[in-house]
N, C-alpha and C positions, 0 to 999 in steps of 0.2 A: 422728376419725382421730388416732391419735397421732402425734406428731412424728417415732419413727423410721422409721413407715410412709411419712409423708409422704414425706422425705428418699430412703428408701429406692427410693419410686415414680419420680419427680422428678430422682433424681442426675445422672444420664449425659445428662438435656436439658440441667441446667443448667452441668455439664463441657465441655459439646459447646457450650452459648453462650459460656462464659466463652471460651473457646479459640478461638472466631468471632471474637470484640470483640479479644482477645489478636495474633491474627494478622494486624488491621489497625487495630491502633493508630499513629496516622502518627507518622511521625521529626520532621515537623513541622507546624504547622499549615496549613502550604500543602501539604500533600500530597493530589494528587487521589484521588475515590476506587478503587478496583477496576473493573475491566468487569464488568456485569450479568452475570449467572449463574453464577458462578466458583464452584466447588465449592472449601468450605477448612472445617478444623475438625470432623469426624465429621460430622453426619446433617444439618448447616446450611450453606446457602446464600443468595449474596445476596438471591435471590426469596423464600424462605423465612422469613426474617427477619425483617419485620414480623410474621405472624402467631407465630411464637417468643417474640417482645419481649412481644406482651399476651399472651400466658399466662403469662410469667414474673409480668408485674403482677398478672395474677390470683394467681396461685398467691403473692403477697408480701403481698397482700390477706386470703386465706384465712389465710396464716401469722401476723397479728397479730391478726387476729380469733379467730383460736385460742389463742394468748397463746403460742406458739413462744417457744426460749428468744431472745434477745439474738444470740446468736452466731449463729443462721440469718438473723434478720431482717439483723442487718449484711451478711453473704454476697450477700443477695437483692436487698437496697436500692444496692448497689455494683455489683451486674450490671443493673439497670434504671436506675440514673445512666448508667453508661456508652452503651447501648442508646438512652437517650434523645440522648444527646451524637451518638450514631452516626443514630439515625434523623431526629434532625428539625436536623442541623446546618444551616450557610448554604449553597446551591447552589455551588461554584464559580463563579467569573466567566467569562463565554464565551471568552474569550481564552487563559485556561489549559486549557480544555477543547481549541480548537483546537491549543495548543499542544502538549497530552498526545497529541492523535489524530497530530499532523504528527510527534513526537518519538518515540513511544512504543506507541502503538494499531496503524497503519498498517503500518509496518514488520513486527509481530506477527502480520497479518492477511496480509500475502503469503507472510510463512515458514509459516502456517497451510495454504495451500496453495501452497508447492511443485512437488508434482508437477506439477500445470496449467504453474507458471510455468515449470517447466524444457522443459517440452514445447512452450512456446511458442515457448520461449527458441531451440530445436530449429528448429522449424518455419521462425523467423524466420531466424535467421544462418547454418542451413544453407546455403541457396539462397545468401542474398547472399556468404558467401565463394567456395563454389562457382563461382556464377557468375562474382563479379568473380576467381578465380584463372583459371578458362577462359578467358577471353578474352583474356588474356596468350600463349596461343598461338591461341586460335581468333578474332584480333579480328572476323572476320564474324559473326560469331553476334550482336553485337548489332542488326543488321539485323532479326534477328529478334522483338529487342522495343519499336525503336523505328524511327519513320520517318526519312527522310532528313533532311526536314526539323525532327526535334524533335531529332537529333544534332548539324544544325549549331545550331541554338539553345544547345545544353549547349558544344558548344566554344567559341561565342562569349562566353559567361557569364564561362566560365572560361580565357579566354584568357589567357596570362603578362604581356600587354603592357596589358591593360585595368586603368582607375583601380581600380577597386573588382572585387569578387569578389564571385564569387556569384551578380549581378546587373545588369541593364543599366543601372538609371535608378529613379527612387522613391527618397523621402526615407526617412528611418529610422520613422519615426511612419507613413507609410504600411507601406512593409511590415512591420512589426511587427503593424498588423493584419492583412493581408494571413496572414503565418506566425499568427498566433492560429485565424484563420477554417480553412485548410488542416491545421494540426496536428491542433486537435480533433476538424472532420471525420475525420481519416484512424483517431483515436483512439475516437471512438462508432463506428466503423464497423466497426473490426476488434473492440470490446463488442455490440454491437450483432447482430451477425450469427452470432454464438454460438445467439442460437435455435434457425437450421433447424440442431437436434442437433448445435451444435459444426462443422459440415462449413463456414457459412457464416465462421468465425476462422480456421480452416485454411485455408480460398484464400485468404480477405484478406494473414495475415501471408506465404503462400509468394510472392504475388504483389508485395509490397513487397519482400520482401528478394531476391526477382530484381529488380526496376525500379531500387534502390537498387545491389545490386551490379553491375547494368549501368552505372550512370553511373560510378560507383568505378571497375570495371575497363575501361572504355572509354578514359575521361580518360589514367588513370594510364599504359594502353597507347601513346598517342598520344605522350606526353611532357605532357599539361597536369595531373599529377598534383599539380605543389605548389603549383597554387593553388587544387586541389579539397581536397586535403587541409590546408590551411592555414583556409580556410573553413568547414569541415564540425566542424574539432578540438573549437573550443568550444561547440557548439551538441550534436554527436553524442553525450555521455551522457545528458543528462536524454532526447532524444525517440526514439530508439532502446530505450531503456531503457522507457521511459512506451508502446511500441508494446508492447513483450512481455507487461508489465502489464496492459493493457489484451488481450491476446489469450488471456494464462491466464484474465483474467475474463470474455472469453468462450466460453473452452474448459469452464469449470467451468457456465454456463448449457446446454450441450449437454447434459455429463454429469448435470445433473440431470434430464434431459429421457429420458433414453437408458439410464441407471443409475442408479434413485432410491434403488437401495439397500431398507432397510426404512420406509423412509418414504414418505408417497403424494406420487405426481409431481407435485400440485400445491403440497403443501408444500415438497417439497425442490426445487423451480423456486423460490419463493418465497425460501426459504432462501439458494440461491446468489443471488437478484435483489437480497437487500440485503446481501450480501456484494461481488455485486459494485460496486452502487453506489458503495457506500464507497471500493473500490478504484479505481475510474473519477473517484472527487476527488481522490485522488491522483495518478489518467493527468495530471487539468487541471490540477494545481499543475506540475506536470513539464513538461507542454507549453508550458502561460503562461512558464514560467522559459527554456523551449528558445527560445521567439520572440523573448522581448526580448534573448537572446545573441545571435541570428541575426543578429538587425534592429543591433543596435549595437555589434558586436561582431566577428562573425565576417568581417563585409563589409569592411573597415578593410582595403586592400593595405599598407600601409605602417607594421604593427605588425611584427616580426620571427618569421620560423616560428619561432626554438626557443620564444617567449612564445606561441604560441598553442600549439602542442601542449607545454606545462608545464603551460598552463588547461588545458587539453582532459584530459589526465592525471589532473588533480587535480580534476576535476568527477567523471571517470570513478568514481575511488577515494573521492570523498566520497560518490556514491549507493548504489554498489554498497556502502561498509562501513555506510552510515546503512539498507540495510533487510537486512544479514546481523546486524549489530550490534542497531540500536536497538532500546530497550527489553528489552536481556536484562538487566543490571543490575537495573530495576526484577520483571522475570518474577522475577528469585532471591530477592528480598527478596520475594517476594509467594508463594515456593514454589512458583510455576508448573514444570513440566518443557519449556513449549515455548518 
């Protein structure tokens, strides 16, 4: 075959690689790599790419065995150096891999879905403002979701005269696991029950955010309001936040159950199951952070309210801006549109 047949055959693979290797050349040598499957560069993808790479060898192989001129061989041996640089570099160190998924991945992966999380988001805050706004004139109504006896427990908690808040008695080290044990639970739970078709994340989250805004608007009605809200400031972004999350992921285990879409319901149950896992590491990094602010933090009477709702605030606005935010910087260098 002649060289300009060759060339001719051959071009737009090796355009389409060259512009692969082009598009993740790193800024630096610490730069991790791409998420698997990322479609970039014409007809090449991450998966695709190893078997790309040895046909290029071959076909660099064929070209000097044929005695090509100079200037192909250069072209060819330049795009299989780099290819080689790209496929058999050093693994990352686990730590930055952690650190890309907690920084960068994670956040990507819940604006991926969205819709789930705003419907959660729905599900959950509706009831609880609702309810705690109702009971500002209907205060009877919490009778209805608790007994007499767990009402007076919640007012004696949060009594204004009591040392500590929140709480009756227990060191910090005990209930810190004590909120670890109780978070999680409530967080597989409301994942978890996403099975029966999504219906089992819908009562979990409408049922917390009634039982949550019954204590809110109970307290607050009575007058014991700023020690419930002095208490709750610090701890209430990450595990509030970490319920919803954990409720879109198992909103979206329903929907695969219920609307597979084009795919077979047991792939796309699959699908959503190591999506949602992912996102359910994330519930646990949120809840594990919400317990140890509980446990030593939010219990302290004798810090001053405007410091605890300044922290409460500025926990609020670092999560909420770390998964609307993070990782779009790197999506733009990487030409993602999401």
């Amino acid at each position: 075959m002649k060289q300009d047949a060759f060339e001719q055959r051959h071009a737009a693979e090796w355009a389409a690689l060259e512009q692969w290797l082009a598009d993740r050349k790193p800024a630096s040598a610490a730069r991790p790599p791409p998420l698997p499957g990322e479609v970039r560069g014409g007809a090449i993808d991450t998966e695709a790419f190893p078997s790309a790479y040895r046909r290029l060898c071959q076909q660099l192989a064929l070209a000097r065995r044929r005695g090509y001129s100079a200037l192909l061989l250069t072209r060819l041996e330049a795009i299989a150096h780099a290819g080689h640089q790209r496929l058999y570099r050093p693994t990352p160190p686990r730590w930055r891999t952690a650190v890309r998924f907690v920084a960068v991945d994670y956040p990507r992966l819940v604006r991926a879905h969205r819709g789930v999380m705003l419907v959660s988001a729905l599900l959950f805050f509706g009831p609880l403002f609702g309810w705690m706004l109702a009971l500002q004139f209907r205060p009877e109504w919490v009778y209805t979701v608790f007994s007499p006896a767990q009402i007076a427990q919640f007012e004696m908690m949060y009594d204004p005269a009591a040392d500590r808040l929140g709480r009756e008695s227990g060191s910090d080290l005990m209930m810190f696991g004590y909120y670890i044990m109780n978070n999680i639970s409530i967080g597989f739970r409301t994942f978890a029950s996403g099975l029966l078709a999504g219906l089992g994340s819908v009562i979990v989250l409408v049922m917390n955010g009634v039982v949550i805004g019954s204590v809110a608007g109970h307290l607050t009605a009575i007058g014991y309001g700023d020690p419930f809200w002095r208490f709750v400031a610090g701890h209430s972004g990450p595990e509030l936040i970490a319920i919803v999350l954990a409720g879109g992921a198992g909103l979206q285990l329903g929907l695969a159950l219920i609307a597979p879409g084009r795919k077979p319901r047991l792939k796309a149950l699959s699908d959503a199951g190591w999506d949602g896992a992912r996102l359910v590491l994330g519930v646990f990094l949120l809840l594990l952070f919400a317990a140890f602010v509980e446990a030593y933090w939010s219990s302290i009477a004798s810090i001053p309210a405007i410091v605890k709702y300044t922290v409460g605030i500025a926990l609020w606005t670092l999560i909420v801006g770390w998964l609307l935010l993070g990782g779009r910087r790197q999506v733009l260098a990487e030409g993602d549109a999401r």
